[in-house]
C-alpha positions in Angstrom: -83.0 -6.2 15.3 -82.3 -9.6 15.8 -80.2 -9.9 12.4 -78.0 -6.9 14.0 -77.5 -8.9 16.7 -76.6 -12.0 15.3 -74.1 -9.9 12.9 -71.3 -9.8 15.6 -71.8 -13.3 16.6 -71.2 -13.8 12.8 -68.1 -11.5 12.9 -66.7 -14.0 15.9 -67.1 -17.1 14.5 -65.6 -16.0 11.4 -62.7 -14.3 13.1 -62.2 -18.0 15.0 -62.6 -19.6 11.5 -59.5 -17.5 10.8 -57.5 -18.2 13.9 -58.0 -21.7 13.0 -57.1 -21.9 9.6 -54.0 -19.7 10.9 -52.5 -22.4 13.6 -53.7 -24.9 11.0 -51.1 -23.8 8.5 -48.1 -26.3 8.0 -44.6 -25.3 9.4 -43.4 -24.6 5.6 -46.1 -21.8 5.6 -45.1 -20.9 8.8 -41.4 -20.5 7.6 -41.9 -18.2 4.5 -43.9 -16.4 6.7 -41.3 -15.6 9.5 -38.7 -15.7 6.6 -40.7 -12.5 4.0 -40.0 -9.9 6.4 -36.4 -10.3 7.3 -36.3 -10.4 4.1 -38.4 -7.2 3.5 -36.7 -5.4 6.5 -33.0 -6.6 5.1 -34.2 -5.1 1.7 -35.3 -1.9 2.6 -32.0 -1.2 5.0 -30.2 -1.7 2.1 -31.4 0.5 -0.1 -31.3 3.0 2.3 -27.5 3.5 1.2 -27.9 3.1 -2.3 -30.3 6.3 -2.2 -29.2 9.5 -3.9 -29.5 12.8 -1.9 -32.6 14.3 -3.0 -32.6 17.5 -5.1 -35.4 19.3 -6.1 -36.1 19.5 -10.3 -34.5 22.9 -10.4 -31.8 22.0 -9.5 -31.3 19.3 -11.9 -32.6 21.9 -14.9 -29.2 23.6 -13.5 -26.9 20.3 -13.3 -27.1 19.4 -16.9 -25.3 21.8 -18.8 -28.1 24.0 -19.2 -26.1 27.0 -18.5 -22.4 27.9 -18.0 -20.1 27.6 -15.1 -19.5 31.4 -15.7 -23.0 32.3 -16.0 -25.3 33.0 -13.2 -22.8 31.7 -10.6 -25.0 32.9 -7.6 -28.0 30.7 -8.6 -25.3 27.9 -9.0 -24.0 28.5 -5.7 -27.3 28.0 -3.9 -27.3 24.8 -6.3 -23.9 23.6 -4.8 -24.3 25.1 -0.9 -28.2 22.9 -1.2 -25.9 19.8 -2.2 -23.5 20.6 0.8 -20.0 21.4 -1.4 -19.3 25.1 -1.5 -17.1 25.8 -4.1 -16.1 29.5 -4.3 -16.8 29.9 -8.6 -15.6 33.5 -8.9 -12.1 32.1 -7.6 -10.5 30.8 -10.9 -8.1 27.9 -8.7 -11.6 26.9 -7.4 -12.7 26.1 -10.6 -9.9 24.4 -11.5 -10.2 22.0 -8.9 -13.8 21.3 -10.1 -12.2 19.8 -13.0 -11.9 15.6 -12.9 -7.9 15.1 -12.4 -6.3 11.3 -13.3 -4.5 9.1 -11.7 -0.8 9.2 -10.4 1.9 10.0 -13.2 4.5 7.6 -13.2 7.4 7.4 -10.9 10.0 7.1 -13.8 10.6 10.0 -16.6 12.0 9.0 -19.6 12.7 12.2 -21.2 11.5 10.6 -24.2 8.5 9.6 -25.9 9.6 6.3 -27.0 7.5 3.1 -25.5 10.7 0.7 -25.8 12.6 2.9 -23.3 9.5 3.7 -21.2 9.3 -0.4 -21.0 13.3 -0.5 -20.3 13.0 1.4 -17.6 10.0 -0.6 -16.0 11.9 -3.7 -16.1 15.1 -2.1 -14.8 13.5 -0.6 -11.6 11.7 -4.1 -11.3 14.5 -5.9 -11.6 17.1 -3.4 -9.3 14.6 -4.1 -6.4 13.6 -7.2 -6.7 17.0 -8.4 -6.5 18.0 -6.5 -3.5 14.7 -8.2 -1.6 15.9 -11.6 -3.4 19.3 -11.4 -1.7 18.0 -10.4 1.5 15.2 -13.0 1.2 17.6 -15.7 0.5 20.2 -14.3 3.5 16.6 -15.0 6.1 16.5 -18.0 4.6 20.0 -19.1 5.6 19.5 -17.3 9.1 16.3 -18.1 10.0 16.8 -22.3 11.1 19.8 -21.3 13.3 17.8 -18.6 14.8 14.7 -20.6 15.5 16.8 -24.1 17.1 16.8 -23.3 20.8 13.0 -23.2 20.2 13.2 -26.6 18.4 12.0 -30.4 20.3 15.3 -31.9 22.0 16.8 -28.5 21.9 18.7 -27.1 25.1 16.1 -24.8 26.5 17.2 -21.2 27.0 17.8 -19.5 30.7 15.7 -16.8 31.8 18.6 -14.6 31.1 19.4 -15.9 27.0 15.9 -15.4 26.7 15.8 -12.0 27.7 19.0 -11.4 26.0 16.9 -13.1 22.5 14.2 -10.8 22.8 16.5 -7.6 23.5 19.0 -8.3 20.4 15.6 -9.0 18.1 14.5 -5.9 19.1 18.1 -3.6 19.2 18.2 -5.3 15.7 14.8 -4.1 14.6 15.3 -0.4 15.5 19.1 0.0 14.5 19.5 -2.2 11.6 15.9 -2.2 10.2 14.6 0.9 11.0 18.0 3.4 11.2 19.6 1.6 8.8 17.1 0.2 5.8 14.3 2.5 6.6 15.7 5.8 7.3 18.6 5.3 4.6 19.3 2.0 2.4 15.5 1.3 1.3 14.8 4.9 -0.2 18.2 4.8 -1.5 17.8 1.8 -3.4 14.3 2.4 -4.6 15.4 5.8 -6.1 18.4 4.2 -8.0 16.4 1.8 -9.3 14.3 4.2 -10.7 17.1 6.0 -12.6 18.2 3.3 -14.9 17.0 4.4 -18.0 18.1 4.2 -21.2 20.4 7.0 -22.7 20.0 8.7 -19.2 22.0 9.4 -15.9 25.2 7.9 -17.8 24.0 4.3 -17.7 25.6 1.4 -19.9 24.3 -1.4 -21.0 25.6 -3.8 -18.1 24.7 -2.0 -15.3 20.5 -3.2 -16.5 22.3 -6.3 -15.8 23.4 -5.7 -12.7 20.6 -3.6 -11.2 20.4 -4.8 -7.8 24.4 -3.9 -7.6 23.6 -0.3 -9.0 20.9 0.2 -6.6 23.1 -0.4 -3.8 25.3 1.4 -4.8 27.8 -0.7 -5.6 28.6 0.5 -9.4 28.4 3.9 -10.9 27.5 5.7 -7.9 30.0 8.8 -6.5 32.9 7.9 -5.1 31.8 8.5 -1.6 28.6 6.4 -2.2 30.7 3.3 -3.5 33.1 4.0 -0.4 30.5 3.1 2.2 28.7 0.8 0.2 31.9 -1.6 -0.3 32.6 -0.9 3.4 29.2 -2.0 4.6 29.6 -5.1 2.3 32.9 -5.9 3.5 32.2 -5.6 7.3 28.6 -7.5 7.2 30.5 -10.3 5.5 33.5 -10.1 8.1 30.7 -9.9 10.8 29.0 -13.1 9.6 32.1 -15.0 9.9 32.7 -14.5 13.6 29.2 -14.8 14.3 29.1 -18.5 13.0 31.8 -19.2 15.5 30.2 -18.4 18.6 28.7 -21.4 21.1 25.6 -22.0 21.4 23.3 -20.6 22.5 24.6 -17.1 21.6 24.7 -17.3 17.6 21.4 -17.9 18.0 20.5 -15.2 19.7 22.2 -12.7 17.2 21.0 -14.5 14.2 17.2 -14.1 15.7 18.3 -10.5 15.5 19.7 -10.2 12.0 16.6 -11.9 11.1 14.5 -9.1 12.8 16.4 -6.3 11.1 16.9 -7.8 7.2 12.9 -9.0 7.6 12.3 -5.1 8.7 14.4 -3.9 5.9 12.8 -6.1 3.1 9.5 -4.8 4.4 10.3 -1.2 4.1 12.1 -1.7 0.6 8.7 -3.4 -0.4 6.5 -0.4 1.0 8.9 2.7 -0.8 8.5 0.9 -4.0 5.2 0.2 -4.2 4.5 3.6 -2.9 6.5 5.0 -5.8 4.0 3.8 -7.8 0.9 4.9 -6.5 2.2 7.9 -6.0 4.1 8.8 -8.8 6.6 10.4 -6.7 10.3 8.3 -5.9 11.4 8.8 -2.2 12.9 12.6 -2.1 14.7 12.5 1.3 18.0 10.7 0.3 20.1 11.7 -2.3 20.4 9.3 -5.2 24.7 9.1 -5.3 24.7 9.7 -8.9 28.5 10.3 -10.4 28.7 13.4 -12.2 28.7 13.2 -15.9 31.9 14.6 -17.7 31.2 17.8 -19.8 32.7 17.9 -22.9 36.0 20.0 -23.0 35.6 22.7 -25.3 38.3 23.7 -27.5 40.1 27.0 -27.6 41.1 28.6 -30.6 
């Protein structure tokens, strides 16, 4: 009796051995110790998203080309519902969209099998938009200092009045000439011409891959109605420019900040149609291209 008494006592002291031995541990120890289950906790969260869905070994017996798609199709539609994707497999276009599909074709066809003229006409699109966005980019360039000096130190600081007519022009600016005009018009325009340079196709010679960004403006071999308002356009933005630079200040500052709204808007978009040519494999379909007809041969009567 008196050993079963003394056991607890035992059990205490030893219990208070540990409690000492615990707050006797140095502050490295005590570190890990806080630091392992974070750790743990961090662990386990994770691989809570790298887990697959569970399915039962039947169904994988039935996953791994055991038996055909055609073959016991109800079996592999309790398969497919348990895995939450319910094809319809008696439906022949529902089978066809099991099938794995690629990536986007290319926004460019050649007609021809040829790698040289698949290459040409890479570097021909490339180089049709590119220099479009390089004359824009150097025309913000120019702008952009004149448009920016009544913001400058020693400057003459703008009325309440020029600086609400500033921020009206950059934004009349933005929506006419960047989105109406580049966005809605001149940027799918120029991405689509640029992608019908090709070699041997469309009626292209050899110096219009030299002067792509002109044929994607529309400046050369584009119908006659196309090269009309192109030149036109041209003409007047250059004629516009001119009387711009001789207004006072602080006014041709006020429309440059808005040119340099509507070309930076317009570069954007060109940017955006092109590379969405590419991942899509589709050129922009809303604008017509201005191609010139090609003469047909005359035939000869006998």
């Amino acid at each position: 009796i008196k050993s079963k008494k003394e056991s607890p006592t035992k059990q205490l002291s030893a219990t208070g051995v540990h409690e000492d031995q615990s707050k006797a541990k140095s502050p490295k120890e005590m570190k890990l110790s806080s630091i392992l289950p974070s750790v743990a906790l961090l662990a386990s969260f994770v691989s809570g998203f790298s887990k697959h869905p569970h399915v039962s070994h039947s169904s994988r017996r039935l996953t791994h080309h055991q038996q055909p798609l055609g073959s016991s199709n109800n079996q592999q539609q309790q398969v497919l519902n348990g895995l939450n994707f319910n094809p319809n497999l008696n439906d022949p276009r529902e089978r066809q969209s099991l099938i794995p599909r690629g990536g986007a074709s290319s926004p460019i066809d050649t007609g021809s099998k040829c790698p040289a003229t698949g290459f040409a006409a890479v570097v021909s699109s490339f180089w049709g938009t590119t220099g479009v966005l390089y004359i824009l980019g150097k025309a913000i360039k120019r702008v952009l200092p004149v448009a920016l000096e009544p913001f400058k130190d020693g400057a003459v600081p703008l009325s309440q009045l020029e600086l609400g007519a500033y921020i009206v022009t950059c934004l009349w600016f933005a929506y006419v000439e960047g989105y109406k005009g580049f966005q809605q018009k001149f940027s799918p325009l120029v991405v689509k011409r640029s992608f019908t340079l090709i070699p041997g196709r469309n009626g292209t010679k050899w110096w219009h891959f030299f002067l792509a960004p002109l044929y994607s403006m529309g400046l050369v071999h584009a119908t006659k109605k196309r090269m009309i308002v192109s030149w036109s356009v041209t003409t007047g933005v250059t004629l516009i420019v001119a009387v711009v630079k001789r207004l006072p200040y602080p006014w041709r500052n006020i429309v440059d900040a808005g040119v340099v709204a509507g070309l930076t808007w317009g570069s954007l978009s060109i940017l955006f149609f092109y590379l969405k040519s590419w991942f899509t494999g589709q050129v922009p379909g809303n604008i017509d291209a201005a191609l010139p007809a090609l003469d047909k041969p005359v035939e000869s009567t006998s």
